[in-house]
Structures are given as C-alpha cells and as structure tokens.
C-alpha positions as CSV (number, residue, x, y, z in Angstrom):
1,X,0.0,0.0,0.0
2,X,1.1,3.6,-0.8
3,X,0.6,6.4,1.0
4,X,-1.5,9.8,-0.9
5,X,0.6,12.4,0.2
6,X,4.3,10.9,0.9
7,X,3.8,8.1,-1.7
8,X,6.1,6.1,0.7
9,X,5.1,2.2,1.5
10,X,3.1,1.7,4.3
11,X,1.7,-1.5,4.7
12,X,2.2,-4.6,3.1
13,X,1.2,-8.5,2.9
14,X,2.7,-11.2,0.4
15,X,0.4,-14.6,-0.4
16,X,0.0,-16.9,-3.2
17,X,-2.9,-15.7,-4.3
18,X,-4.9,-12.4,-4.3
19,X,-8.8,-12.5,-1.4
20,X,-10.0,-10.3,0.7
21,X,-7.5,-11.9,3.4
22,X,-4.8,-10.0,1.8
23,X,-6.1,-6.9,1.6
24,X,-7.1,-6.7,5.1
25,X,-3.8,-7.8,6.5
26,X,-2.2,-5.1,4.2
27,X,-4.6,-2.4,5.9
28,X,-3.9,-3.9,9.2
29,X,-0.2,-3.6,8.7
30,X,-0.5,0.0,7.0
31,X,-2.6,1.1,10.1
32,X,-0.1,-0.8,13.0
33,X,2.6,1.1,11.6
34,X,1.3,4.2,11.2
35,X,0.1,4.2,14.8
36,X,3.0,3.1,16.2
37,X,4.7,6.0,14.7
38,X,2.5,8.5,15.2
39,X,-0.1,7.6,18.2
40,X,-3.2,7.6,15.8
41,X,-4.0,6.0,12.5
C-alpha cells in the first residue's frame, strides 16, 4: 500500500494468491505502523 501524500510504503502483505484476506492484513499492517509511529491512525 502507498501512502497519498508521501507516496512512501506503508503497509504490506505477500500470499499466493490475491482474497480479501490480503487486503485486510495489508490495511492492518499499513494502520499498525502508522500508529506506532505516530499515536493515531
């Protein structure tokens, strides 16, 4: 996932395959990491 304004990496997820599992765990890790560094999402 890429970020608008920075266009910096922000979350990602690797599988075999492309489902909805994916996506979410790519959202998950975009939002964890953005939190972490920031104190909100």
């Amino acid at each position: 996932m890429l970020g608008l304004i920075l266009r910096q990496v922000i979350g990602w997820a690797m599988r075999d395959h492309a489902d909805t599992d994916l996506v979410l765990q790519a959202l998950l890790s975009a939002a964890w990491r953005r939190q972490t560094r920031t104190g909100r999402v």
